[in-house]
N, C-alpha and C positions, 0 to 999 in steps of 0.2 A: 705597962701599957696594955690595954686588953686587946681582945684579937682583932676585932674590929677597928680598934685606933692602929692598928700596926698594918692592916688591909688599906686602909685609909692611906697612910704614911705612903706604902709601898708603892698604891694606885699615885700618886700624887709626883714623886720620885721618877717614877716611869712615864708621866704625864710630859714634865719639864726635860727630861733627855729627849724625846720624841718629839715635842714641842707641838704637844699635842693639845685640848682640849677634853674635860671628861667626857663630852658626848662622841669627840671621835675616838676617844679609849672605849668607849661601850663598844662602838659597831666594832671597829677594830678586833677586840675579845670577840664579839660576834662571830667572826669569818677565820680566827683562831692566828690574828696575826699577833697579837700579844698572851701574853699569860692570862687567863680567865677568871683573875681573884676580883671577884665582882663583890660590892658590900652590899651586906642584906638590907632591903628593903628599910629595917626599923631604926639603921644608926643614918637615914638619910635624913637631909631637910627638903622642904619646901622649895629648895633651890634645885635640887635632886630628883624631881620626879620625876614620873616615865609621862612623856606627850603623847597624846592619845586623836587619832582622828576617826572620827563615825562615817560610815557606808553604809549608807539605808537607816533611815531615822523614822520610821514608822511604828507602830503600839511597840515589837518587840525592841525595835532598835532604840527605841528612846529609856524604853524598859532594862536593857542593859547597861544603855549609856548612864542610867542613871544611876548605876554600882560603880562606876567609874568616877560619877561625881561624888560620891561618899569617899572612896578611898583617899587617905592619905598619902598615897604612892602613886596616885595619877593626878595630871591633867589635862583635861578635854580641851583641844585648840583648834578643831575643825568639824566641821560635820557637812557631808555628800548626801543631796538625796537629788533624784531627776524632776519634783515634786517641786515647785516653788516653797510651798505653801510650805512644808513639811519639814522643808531646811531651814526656813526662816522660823518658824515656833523651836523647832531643835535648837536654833543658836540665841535667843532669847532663852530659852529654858538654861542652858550653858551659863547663858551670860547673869542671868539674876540670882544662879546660884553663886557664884563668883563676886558679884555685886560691879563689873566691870564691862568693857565692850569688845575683850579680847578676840572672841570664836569668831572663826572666818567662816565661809558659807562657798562651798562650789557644787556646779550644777556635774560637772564631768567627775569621776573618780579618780584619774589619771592625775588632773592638776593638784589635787589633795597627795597622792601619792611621792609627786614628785617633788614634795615640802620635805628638805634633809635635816629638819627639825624636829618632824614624826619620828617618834620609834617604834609605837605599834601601833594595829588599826582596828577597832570594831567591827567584822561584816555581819550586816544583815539584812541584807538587801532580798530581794527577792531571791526562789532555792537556785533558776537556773544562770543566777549571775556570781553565786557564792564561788564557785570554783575559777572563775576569770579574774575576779575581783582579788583573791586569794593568789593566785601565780605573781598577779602583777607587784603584790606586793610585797612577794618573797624575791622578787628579782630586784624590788629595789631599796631591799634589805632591811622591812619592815618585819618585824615579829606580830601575831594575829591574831580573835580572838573568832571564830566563825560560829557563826549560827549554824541550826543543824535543820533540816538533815546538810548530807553534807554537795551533793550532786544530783543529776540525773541521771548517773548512768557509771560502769565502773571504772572508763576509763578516765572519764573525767579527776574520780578520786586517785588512781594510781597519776596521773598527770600532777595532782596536785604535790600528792606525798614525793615523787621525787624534787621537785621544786623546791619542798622544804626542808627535803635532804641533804640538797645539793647546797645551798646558799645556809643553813645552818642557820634556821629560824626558828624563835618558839612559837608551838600550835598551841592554842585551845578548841574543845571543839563544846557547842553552846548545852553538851548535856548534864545541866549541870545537878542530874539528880546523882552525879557519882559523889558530891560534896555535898549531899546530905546522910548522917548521921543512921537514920532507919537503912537505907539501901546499902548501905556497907556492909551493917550488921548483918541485914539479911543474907550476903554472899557470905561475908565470912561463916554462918552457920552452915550455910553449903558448902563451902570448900574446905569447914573443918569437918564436916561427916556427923556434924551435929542432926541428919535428918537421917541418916544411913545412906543407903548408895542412890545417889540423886539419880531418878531413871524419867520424870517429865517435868517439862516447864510449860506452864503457860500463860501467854504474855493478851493481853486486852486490849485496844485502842478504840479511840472514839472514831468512826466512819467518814468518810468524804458525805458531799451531798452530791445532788444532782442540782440541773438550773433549767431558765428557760434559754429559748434564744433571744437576743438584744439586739434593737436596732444599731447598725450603725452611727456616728456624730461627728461633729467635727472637734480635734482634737484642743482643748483649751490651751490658750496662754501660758499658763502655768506650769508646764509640763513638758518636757519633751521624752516625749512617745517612742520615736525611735528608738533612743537611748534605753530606752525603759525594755523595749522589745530588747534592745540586745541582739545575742544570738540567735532568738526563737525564732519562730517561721513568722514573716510578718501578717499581721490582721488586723482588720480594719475595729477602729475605737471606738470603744464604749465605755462609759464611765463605771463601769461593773467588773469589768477584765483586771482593772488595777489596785482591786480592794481585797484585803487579804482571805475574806472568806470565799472570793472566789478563783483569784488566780492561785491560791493553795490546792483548786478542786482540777485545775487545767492542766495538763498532762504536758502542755507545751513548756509549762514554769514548772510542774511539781509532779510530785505522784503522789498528789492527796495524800490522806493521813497515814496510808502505810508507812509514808515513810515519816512525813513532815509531824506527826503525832507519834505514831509507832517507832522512830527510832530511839525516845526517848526507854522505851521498855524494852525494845529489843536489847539496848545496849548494858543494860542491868542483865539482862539471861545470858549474855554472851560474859558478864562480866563474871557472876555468880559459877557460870557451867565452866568456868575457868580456859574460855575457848578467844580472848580476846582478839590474837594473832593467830586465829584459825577462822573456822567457820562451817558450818553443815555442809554432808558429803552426798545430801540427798533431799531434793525439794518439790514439792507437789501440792497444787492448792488450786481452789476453785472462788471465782469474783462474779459478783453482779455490778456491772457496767453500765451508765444510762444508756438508751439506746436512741437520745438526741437531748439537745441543748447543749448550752459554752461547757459546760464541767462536762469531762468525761473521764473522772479515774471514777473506782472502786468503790461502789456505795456500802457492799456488806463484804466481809470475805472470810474465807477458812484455811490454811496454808500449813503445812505438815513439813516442818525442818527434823533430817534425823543428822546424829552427829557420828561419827566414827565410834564411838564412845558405846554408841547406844543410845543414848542419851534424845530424848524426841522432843521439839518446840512445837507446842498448837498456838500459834499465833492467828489471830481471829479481832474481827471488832468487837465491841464491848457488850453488844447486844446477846455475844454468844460467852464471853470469858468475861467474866469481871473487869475493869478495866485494872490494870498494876501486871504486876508478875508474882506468879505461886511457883512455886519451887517443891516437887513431893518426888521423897526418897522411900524408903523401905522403910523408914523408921519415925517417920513422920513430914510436914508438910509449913514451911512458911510462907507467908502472904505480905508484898509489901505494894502499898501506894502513895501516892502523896500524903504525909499527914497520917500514916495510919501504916501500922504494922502486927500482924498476928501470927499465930503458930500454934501448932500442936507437936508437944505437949507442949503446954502453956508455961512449963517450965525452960521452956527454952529463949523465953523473953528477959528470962530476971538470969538468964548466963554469964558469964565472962570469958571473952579470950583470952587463954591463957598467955604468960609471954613466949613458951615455946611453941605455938600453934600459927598457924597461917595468918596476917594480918595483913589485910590488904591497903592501898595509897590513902591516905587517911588527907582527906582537904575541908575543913570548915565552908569556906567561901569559895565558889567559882572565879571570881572574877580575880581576888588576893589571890588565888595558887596559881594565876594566871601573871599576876605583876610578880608576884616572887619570882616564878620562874623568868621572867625578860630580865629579873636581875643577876640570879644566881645562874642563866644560863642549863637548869636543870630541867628535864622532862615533866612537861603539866599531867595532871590525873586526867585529861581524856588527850595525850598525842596523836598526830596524826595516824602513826601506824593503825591503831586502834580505832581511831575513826572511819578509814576507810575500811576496816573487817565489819563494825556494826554496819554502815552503810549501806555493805553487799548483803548483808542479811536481806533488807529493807527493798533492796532494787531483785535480787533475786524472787522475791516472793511474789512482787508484781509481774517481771516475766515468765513466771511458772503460772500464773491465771490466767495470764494473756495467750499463753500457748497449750491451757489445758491439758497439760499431763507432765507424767514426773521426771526429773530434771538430775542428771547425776552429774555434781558440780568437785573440781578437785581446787583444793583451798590451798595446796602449795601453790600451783602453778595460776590461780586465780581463772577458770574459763570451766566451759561445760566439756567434759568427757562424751567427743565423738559424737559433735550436736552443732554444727554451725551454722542452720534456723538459730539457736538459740545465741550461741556466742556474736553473732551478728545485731542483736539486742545491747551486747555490754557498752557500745558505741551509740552517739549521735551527731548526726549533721548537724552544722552550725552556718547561719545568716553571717555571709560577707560583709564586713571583711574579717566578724571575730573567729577567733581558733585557737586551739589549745597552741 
């Protein structure tokens, strides 16, 4: 018998003493009350897949969602958005790919959540509900796959990361340039010494804008607004606040591209500088801020991360750094972006890792290293720990602009060194009745 018919066998055996069912064998291994011999992904059937419910079904979430409907290892059976409009084209989209009238539709995320059919959820809701959205559904013992960035603020992500510590859930976090093939390589030529001693990186991102101000309106039918606000401080509606190019720009949902654009490059330097579960010991940077209108994050900026290491990030908008991340050591220099990867010397493209050499989590597909892991129970290529270290990259930089000068942060204990102006920043208030 091969091993997976003998996993099968044994899942099966263990199922009927327990008198259990396979899905309450999954959670069960979940929370470690049974033995955790989960079958891979590829000896499963159709009968076997992991159910999938969406939280925020907008360009990006439906954009995810739609890796979820490719796979053979998922099925999509719900989709949340506060948006009439946006859940009902979500569960037609669902449903014609299917060819059936399966996908349920709720306006609350709770009710979706509290489906014990679910076993993981897509978030992509807006950034400042990603983290409520996230807890809720590590407590009620959903596995996850979240958009990035990943919070507003740091506490937020330590709040999260225990949560899915505690309840033993699998994280993905939505950057999913780590399972592309260029970005690997690129770190692995850094952290094999293929450049000689890596001493700057620097990372590009595309800018926030500015806006004008918007009248007021009254809130449509279709929508509920509240819910939508969330936690943030309440304001009054415009049809403008809840469109992604602009509540991306509002400080109340996001920290514009630093983070919501920028943590995808950040998280390749932190990956590359081999600093994933660390993080700069020193940070300083200057931002131009609109000075009125709805948007008010960071339309240009310039931010200087040094690492213990030596090791220094010029993280800047694209205007100033190319957009991607360059990586230059002592002995040469690689450049990687979407679609496009270079170096000097140019001999270091046509290289191979050797097999004694450093070789870093190697995943094809985001969303697959995501369902293998809900099956195998094993750590995804961006876990949470990790998430929450690019994060603080991302959120420190913004409050080293805002408070103009440089910032001596300690990355064990996660908070600013003898600063609390600043450490008073890693926090934010939240609209009653939400809370961490």
């Amino acid at each position: 018998m091969s091993v997976a018919g003998m996993l099968i066998e044994e899942e099966s055996n263990l199922c009927r003493r327990e008198g259990l069912t396979r899905r309450g064998f999954l959670k069960r291994a979940a929370v470690g009350m049974v033995a955790p011999h989960i079958t891979p992904a590829s000896a499963l059937g159709a009968a076997d897949r992991i159910t999938v419910g969406c939280i925020g079904v907008g360009p990006q979430g439906c954009g995810v969602m739609d890796r979820f409907l490719d796979s053979q290892a998922a099925r999509v059976v719900a989709v949340c958005d506060v948006n009439a409009h946006r859940r009902e084209d979500a569960a037609n989209r669902v449903n014609r790919y299917y060819g059936d009238t399966g996908c349920a539709t709720y306006n609350d995320f709770r009710e979706l959540i509290a489906r014990e059919d679910i076993d993981a959820v897509l978030i992509a809701s807006p950034d400042h509900w990603h983290v409520l959205h996230a807890i809720a559904a590590a407590r009620a013992g959903k596995d996850m796959y979240v958009e990035k960035p990943l919070g507003l603020s740091l506490v937020e992500g330590q709040t999260l990361r225990a949560a899915i510590q505690r309840y033993g859930r699998v994280f993905q976090f939505g950057t999913q340039q780590r399972s592309d093939r260029n970005f690997r390589f690129a770190c692995e030529l850094v952290q094999n010494g293929r450049i000689g001693q890596l001493h700057t990186i620097k990372v590009g991102a595309p800018a926030s804008h500015a806006s004008d101000n918007y009248p007021s309106m009254p809130v449509p039918d279709w929508l509920d607004y509240d819910l939508w606000l969330g936690s943030a401080p309440w304001a009054p509606f415009t049809e403008k606040r809840i469109v992604n190019d602009f509540w991306w720009h509002i400080s109340d949902y996001a920290l514009g591209f630093v983070a919501g654009w920028g943590i995808h490059h950040v998280d390749i330097a932190q990956w590359g500088n081999g600093s994933d579960l660390s993080g700069p010991v020193e940070v300083e940077g200057a931002g131009v801020f609109p000075p009125d209108g709805m948007c008010d994050c960071a339309t240009s900026w310039n931010v200087l991360c040094t690492y213990a290491s030596g090791v220094t990030m010029d993280f800047t908008d694209n205007v100033q750094n190319a957009q991607g991340v360059r990586f230059e050591g002592s002995e040469g220099w690689v450049y990687v972006r979407r679609g496009f990867i270079d170096a000097q010397p140019k001999a270091l493209l046509r290289s191979t890792i050797e097999p004694h050499e450093t070789h870093l989590y190697k995943s094809r597909h985001h969303v697959e290293n995501f369902l293998e892991c809900v099956r195998t129970r094993a750590k995804t290529i961006c876990p949470i720990e990790v998430a929450v270290r690019s994060d603080t990259v991302c959120q420190l930089s913004d409050i080293a602009m805002r408070l103009g000068r440089k910032l001596h942060w300690d990355p064990d204990n996660e908070c600013f060194i003898d600063d609390e102006e600043a450490n008073r920043r890693l926090g934010r208030a939240m609209r009653s009745p939400w809370r961490l």
